[in-house]
MARZA-329802 format. One record per residue: residue in three letters; x, y, z of N, C-alpha, C in turn. Coordinates in pm, whole numbers, padded with zeros to 5 digits, always signed. Example, Ala and Ser with C-alpha at 12.3 -4.5 7.8 and 13.67 -1.06 7.14 Angstrom:
2
Ala+01319-00569+00780+01230-00450+00780+01320-00330+00780
Ser+01285-00225+00708+01367-00106+00714+01290+00003+00787
***
This chain:
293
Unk+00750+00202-02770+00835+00305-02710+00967+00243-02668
Unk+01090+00335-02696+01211+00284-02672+01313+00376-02586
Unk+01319+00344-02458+01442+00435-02388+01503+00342-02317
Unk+01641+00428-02342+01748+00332-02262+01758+00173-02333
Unk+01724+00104-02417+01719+00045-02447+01606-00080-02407
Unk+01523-00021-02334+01361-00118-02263+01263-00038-02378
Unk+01212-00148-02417+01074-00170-02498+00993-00158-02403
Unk+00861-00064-02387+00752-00043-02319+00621-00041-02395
Unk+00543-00094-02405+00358-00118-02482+00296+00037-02427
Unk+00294+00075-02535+00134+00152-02472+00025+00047-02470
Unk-00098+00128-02346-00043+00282-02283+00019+00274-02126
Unk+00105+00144-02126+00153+00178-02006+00259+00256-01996
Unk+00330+00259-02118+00452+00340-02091+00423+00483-02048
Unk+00303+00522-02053+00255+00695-02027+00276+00650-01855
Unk+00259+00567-01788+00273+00551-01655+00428+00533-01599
Unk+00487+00491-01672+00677+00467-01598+00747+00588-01627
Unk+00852+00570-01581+01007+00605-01620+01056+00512-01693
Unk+01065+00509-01742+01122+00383-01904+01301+00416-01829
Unk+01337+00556-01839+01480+00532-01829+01536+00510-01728
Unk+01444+00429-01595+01494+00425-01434+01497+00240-01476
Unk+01460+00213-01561+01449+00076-01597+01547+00006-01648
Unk+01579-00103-01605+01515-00198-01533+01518-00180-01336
Unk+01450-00218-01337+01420-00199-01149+01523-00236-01118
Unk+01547-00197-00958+01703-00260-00905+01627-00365-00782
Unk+01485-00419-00742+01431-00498-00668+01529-00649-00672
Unk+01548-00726-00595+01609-00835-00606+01568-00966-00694
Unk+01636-01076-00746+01562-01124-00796+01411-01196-00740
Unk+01327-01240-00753+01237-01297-00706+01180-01185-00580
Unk+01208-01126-00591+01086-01038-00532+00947-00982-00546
Unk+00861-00978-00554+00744-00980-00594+00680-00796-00619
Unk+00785-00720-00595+00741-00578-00633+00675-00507-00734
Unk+00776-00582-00819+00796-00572-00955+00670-00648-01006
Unk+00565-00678-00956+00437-00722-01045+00326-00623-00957
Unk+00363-00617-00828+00296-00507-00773+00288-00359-00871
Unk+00430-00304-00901+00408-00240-00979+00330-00279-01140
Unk+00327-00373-01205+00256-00368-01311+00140-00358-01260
Unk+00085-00426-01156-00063-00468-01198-00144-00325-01143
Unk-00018-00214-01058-00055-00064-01109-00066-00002-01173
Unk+00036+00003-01281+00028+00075-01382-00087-00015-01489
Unk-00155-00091-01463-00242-00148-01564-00375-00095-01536
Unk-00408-00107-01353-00509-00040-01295-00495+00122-01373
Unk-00421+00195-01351-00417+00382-01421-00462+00363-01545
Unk-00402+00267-01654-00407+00271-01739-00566+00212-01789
Unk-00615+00078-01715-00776+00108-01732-00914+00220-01721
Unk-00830+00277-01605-00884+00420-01566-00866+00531-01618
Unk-00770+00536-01695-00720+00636-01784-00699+00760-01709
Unk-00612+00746-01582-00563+00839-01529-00473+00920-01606
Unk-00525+01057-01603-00404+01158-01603-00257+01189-01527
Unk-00172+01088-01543-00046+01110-01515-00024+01260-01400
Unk-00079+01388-01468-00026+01507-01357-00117+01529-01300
Unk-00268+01412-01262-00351+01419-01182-00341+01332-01066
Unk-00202+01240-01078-00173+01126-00981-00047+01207-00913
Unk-00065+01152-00747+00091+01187-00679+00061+01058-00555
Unk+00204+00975-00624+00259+00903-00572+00316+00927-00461
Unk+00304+00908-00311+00374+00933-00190+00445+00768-00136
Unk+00595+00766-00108+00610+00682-00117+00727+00690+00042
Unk+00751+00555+00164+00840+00580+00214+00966+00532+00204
Unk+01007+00563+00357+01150+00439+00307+01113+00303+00335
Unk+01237+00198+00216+01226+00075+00207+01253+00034+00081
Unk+01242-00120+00097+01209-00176-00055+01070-00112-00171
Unk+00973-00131-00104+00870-00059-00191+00911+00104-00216
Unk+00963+00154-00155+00992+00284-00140+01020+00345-00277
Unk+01113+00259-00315+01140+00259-00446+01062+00289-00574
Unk+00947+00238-00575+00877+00277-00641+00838+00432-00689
Unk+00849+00515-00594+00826+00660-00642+00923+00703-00736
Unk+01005+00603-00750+01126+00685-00882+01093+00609-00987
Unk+00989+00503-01015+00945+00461-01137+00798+00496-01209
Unk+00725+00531-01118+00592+00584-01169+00619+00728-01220
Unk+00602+00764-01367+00557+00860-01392+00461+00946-01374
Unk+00487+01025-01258+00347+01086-01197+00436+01189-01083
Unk+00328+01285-01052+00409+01373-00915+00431+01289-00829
Unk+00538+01265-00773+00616+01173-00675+00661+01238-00591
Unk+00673+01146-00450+00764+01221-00341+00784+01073-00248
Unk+00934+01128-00253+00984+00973-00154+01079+01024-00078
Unk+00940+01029+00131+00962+01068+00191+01050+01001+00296
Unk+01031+01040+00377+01117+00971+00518+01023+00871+00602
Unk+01112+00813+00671+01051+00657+00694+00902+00677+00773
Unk+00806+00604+00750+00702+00629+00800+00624+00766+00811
Unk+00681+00875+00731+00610+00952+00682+00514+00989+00584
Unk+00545+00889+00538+00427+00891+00388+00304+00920+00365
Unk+00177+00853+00493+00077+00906+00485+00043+01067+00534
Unk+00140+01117+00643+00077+01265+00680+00154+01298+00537
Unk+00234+01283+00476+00262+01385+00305+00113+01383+00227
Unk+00091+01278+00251-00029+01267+00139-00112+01294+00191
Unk-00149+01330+00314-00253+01385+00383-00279+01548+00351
Unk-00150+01576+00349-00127+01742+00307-00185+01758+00196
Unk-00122+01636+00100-00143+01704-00067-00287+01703-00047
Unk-00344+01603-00025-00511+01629-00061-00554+01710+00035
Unk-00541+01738+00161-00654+01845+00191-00570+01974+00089
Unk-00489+02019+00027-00465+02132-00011-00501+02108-00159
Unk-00497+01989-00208-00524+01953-00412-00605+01826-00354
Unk-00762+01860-00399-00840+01769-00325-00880+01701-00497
Unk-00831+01784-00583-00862+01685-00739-00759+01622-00751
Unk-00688+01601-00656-00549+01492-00714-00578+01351-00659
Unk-00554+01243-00744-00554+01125-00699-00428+01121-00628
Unk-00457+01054-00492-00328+01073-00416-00316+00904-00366
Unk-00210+00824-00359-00175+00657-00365-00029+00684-00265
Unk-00013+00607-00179+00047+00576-00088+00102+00433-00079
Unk+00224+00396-00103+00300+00300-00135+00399+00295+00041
Unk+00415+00180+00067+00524+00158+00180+00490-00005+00239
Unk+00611-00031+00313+00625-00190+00313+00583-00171+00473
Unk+00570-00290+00497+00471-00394+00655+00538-00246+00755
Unk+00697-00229+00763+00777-00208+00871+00713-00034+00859
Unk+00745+00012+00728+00726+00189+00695+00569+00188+00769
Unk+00437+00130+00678+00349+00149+00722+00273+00139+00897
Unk+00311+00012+00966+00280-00042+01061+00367-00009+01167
Unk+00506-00022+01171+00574+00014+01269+00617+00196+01302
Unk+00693+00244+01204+00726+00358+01247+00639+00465+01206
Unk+00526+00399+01120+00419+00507+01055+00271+00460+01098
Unk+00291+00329+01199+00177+00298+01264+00047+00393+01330
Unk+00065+00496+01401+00009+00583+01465-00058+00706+01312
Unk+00004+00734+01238-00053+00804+01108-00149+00715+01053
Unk-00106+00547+01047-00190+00502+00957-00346+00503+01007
Unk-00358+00456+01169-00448+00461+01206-00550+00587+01199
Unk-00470+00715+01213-00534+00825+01253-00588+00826+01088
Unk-00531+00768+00969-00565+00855+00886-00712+00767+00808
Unk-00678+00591+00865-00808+00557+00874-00964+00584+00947
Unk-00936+00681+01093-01005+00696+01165-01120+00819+01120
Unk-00979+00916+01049-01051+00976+00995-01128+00987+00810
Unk-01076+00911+00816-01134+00862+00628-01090+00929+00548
Unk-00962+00979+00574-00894+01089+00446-00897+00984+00265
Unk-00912+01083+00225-00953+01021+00091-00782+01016-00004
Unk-00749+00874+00049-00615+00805-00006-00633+00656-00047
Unk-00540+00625-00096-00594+00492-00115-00415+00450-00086
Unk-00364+00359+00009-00248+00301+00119-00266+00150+00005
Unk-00125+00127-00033-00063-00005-00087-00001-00028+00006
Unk-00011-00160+00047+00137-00183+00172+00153-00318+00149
Unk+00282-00301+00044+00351-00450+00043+00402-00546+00187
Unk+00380-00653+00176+00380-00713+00306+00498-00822+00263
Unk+00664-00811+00296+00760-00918+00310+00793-00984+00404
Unk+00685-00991+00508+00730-01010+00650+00862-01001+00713
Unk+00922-00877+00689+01052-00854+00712+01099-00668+00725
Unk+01212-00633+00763+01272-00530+00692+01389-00557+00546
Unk+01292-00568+00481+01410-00642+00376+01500-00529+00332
Unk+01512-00424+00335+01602-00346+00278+01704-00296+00363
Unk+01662-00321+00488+01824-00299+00588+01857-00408+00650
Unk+01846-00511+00622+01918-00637+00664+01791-00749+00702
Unk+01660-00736+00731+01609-00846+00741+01555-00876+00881
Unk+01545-00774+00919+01485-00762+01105+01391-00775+01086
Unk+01303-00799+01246+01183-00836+01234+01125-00705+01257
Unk+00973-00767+01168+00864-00670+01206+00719-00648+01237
Unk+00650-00584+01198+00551-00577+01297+00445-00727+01189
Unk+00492-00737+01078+00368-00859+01053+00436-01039+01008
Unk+00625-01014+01081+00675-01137+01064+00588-01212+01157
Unk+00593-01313+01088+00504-01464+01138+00577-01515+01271
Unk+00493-01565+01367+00523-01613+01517+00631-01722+01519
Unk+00747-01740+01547+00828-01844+01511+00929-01798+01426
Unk+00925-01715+01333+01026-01724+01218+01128-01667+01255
Unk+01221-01675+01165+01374-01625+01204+01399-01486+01127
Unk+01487-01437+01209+01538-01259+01113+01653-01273+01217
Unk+01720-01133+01101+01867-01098+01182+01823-01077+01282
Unk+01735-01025+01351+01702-00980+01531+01632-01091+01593
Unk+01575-01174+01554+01559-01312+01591+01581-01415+01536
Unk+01725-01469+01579+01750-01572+01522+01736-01691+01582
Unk+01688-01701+01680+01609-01839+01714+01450-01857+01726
Unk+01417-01727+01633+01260-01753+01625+01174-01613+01667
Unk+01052-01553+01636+01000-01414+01644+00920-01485+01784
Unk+00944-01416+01863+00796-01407+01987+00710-01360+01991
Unk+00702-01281+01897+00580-01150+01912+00488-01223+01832
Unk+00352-01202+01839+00245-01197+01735+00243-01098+01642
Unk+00208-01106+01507+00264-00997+01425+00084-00926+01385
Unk+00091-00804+01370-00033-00753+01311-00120-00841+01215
Unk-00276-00836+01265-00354-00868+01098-00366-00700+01059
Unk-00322-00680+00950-00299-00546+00893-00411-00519+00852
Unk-00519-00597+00800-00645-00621+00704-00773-00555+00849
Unk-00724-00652+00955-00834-00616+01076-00786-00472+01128
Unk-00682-00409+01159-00591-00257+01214-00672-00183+01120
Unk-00701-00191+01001-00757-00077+00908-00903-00086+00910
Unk-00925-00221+00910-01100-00177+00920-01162-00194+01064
Unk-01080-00176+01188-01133-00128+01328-01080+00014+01308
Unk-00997+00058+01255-00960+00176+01276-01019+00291+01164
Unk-01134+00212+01072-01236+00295+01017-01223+00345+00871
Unk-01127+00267+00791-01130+00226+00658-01217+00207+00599
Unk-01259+00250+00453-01385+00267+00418-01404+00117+00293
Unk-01268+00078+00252-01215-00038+00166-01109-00100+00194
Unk-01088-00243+00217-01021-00322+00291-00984-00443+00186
Unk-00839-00508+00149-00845-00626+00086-00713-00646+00105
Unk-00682-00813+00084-00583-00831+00067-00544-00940-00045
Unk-00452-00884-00121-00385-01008-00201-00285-01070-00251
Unk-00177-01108-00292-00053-01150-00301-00041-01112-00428
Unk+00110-01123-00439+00102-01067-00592+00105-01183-00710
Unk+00071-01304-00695+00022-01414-00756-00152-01382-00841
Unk-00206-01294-00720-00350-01258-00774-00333-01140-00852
Unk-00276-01101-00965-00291-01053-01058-00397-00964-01103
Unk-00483-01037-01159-00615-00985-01246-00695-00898-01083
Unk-00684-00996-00998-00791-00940-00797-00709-00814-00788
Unk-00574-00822-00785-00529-00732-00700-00523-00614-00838
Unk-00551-00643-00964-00549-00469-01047-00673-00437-01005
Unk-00816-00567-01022-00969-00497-01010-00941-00443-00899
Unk-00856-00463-00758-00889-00400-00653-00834-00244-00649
Unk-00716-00218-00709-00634-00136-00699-00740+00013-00795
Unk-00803-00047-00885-00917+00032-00978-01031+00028-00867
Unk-01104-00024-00798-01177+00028-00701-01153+00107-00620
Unk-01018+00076-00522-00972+00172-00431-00941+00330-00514
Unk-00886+00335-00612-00867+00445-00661-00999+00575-00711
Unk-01107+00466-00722-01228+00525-00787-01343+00547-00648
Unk-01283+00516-00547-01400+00520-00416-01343+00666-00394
Unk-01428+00720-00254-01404+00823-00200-01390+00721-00050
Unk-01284+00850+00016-01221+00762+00167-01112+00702+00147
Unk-01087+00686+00251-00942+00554+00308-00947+00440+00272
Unk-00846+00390+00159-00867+00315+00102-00722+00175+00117
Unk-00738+00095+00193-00629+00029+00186-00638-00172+00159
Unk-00510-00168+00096-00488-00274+00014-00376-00333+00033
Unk-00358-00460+00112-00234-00533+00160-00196-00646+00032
Unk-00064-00610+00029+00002-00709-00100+00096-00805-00016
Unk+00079-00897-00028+00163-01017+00052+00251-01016-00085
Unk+00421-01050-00043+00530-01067-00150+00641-01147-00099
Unk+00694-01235-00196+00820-01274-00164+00924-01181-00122
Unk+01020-01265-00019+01127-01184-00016+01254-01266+00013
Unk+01314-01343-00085+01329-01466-00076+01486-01395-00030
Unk+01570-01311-00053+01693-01232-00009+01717-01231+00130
Unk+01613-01175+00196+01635-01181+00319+01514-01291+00459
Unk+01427-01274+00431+01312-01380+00478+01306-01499+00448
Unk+01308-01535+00295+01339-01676+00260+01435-01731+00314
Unk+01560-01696+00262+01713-01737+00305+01698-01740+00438
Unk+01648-01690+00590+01627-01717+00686+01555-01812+00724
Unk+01441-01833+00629+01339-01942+00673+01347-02087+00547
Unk+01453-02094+00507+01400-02184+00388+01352-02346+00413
Unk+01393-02383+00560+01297-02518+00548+01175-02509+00585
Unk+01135-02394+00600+00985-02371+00542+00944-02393+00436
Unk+01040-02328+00287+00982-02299+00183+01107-02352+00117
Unk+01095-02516+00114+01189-02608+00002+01081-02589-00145
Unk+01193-02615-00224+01304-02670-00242+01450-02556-00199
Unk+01429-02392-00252+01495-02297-00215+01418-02155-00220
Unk+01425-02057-00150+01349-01966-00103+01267-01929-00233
Unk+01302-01897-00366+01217-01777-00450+01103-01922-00466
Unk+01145-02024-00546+01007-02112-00574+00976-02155-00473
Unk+00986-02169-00336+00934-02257-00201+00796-02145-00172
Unk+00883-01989-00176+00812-01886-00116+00701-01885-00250
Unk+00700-01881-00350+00588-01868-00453+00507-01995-00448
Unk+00541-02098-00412+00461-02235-00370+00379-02218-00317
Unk+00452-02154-00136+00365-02099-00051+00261-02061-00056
Unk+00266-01931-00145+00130-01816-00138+00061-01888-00291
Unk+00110-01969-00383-00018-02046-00439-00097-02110-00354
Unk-00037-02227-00277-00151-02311-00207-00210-02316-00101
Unk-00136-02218-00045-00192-02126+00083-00332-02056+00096
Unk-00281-01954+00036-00415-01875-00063-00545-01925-00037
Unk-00660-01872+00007-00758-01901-00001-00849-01735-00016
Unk-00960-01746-00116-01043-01615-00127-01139-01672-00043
Unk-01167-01611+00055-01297-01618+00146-01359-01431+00180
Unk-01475-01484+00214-01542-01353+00271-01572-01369+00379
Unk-01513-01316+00459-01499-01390+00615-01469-01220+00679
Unk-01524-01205+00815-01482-01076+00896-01302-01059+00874
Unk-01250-00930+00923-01140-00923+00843-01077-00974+01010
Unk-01104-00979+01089-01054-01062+01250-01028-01216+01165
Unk-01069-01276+01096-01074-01458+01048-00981-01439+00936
Unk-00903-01306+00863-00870-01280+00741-00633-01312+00773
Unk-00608-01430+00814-00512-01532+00899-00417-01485+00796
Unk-00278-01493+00792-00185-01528+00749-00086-01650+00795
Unk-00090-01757+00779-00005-01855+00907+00014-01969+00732
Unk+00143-02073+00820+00177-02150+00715+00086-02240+00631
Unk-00039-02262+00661-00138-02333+00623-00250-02199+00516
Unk-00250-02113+00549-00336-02026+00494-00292-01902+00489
Unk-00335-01805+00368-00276-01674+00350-00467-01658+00280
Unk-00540-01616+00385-00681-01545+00377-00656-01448+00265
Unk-00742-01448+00147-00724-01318+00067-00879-01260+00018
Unk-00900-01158-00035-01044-01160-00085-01054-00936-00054
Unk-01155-00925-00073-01211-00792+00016-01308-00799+00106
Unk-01286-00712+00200-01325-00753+00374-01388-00625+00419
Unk-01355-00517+00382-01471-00401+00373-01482-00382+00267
Unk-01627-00270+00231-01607-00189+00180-01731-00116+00165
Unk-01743-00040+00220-01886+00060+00293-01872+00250+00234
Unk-01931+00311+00215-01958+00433+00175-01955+00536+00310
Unk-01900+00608+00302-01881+00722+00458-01826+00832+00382
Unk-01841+00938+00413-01846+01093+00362-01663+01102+00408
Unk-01571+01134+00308-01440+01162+00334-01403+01276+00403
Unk-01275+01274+00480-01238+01395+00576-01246+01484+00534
Unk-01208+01508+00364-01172+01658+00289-01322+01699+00278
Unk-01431+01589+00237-01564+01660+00209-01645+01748+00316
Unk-01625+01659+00442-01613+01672+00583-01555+01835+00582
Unk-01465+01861+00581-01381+01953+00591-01429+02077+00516
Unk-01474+02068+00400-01495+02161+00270-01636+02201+00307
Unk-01747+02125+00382-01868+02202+00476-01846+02236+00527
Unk-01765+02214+00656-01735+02253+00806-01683+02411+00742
Unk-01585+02414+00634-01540+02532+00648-01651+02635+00606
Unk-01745+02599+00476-01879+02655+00455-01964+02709+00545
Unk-01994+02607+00602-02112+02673+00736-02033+02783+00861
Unk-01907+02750+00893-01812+02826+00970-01807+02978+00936
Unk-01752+03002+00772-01809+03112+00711-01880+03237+00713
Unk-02017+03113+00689-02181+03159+00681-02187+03249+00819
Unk-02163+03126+00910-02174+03204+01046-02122+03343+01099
Unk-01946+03343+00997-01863+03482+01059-01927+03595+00976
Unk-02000+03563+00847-02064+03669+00781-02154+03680+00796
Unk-02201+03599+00904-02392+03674+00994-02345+03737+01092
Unk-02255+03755+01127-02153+03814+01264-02091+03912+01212
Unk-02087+03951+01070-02001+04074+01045-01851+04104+01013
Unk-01794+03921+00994-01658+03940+01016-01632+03835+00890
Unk-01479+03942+00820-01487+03913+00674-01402+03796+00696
Unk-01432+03637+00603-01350+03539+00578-01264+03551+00504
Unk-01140+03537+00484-01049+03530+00399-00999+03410+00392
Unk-01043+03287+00438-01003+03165+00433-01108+03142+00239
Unk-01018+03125+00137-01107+03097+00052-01154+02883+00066
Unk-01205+02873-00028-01264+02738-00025-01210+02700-00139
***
């Protein structure tokens, strides 16, 4: 397949925008494999394209909703999961995927994410992790590392930053993993599980972000940010099966593996009885439902 002048293989090209291509991600950023090793997951699964809707927020990952060929919507910052909360309780046959970075998901969409793990809505949450706001200058956020530098701390972060992996499975996630985008082959098998479970399904992608995080931190990550930072998360890296509380990100280790993943009845199924038996009841009572199912 040929648009715009990009060569695309089936059958992934049934998954892009061929003509939004080439990406505008920076160099050495790690998005841009995040997105393949999605569109490879659909494409094992043989998703129906107008059976997928991409919800996506603001940010660097954000971006992504203008390259997947699929119903898309790229909402406002930290809104992403109540959108996709809508679509499926109202189109409960739609595969519904939720894309947004550390800051969209955790900080200003923190309080949705939890609620929507608590209640097990049947989504499955990507959340690229740059330890940064990389797309408005490089501030800190909720999962920059203790010590590091950003435009808002430039002599170092004070805060402890989220384990994002432990927030989702105390807060009642039904599938839990994390992996960098170095893990390739882990992070498509995972991305094809989460998609094929029922429930809340979330999946942390650790990524370079050598533009704004690197360039702040680079005598961390010699020789210069894009290969220091890909050094990093090679030898860092460790797959363990360990509680997702032991599942660390720090300069010595980047914990990766899957850390839940348990069976629980989803909110919509939840929902689709409750309204059944509710029903039953107003038509032993005499009073006509017009709520259809």
């Amino acid at each position: 397949m040929k648009k715009s002048g990009l060569y695309l293989n089936e059958p992934y090209s049934r998954y892009l925008r061929s003509w939004m291509m080439p990406h505008i991600w920076c160099p050495g950023c790690g998005y841009g494999l995040l997105l393949k090793a999605f569109v490879h997951a659909l494409a094992s699964l043989n998703i129906d394209p107008s059976k997928l809707v991409v919800v996506a927020g603001i940010g660097c990952l954000g971006r992504i909703a203008g390259y997947v060929n699929a119903q898309t919507l790229h909402v406002t910052h930290g809104r992403a999961i109540p959108v996709a909360t809508g679509v499926k309780l109202v189109k409960p046959d739609l595969k519904v995927v939720v894309f947004g970075g550390d800051g969209d998901i955790l900080a200003i969409g923190g309080n949705h994410f939890i609620h929507a793990a608590r209640r097990n809505i049947d989504i499955t949450v990507i959340m690229g992790n740059n330890m940064n706001y990389g797309m408005t200058g490089g501030q800190v956020a909720p999962t920059t590392p203790y010590g590091a530098e950003t435009t808002t701390t430039p002599y170092g972060n004070i805060e402890h930053p989220f384990n994002a992996v432990e927030l989702a499975a105390v807060a009642g996630a039904t599938y839990v993993a994390r992996w960098t985008v170095l893990h390739m082959r882990q992070l498509e098998a995972s991305i094809k599980k989460a998609l094929s479970r029922e429930g809340f399904s979330f999946i942390e992608v650790v990524s370079p972000c050598p533009t704004q995080y690197g360039r702040r931190n680079k005598e961390k990550f010699p020789p210069e940010p894009i290969i220091g930072l890909l050094r990093w998360m090679k030898q860092a890296s460790r797959v363990r099966k360990c509680p997702p509380s032991e599942a660390i990100i720090s300069d010595s280790e980047i914990t990766v593996g899957e850390f839940v993943e348990v069976d629980r009845p989803s909110f919509v199924r939840r929902m689709r009885i409750h309204i059944e038996r509710v029903q039953s009841l107003l038509r032993e009572r005499g009073v006509d439902t017009l709520v259809p199912l």
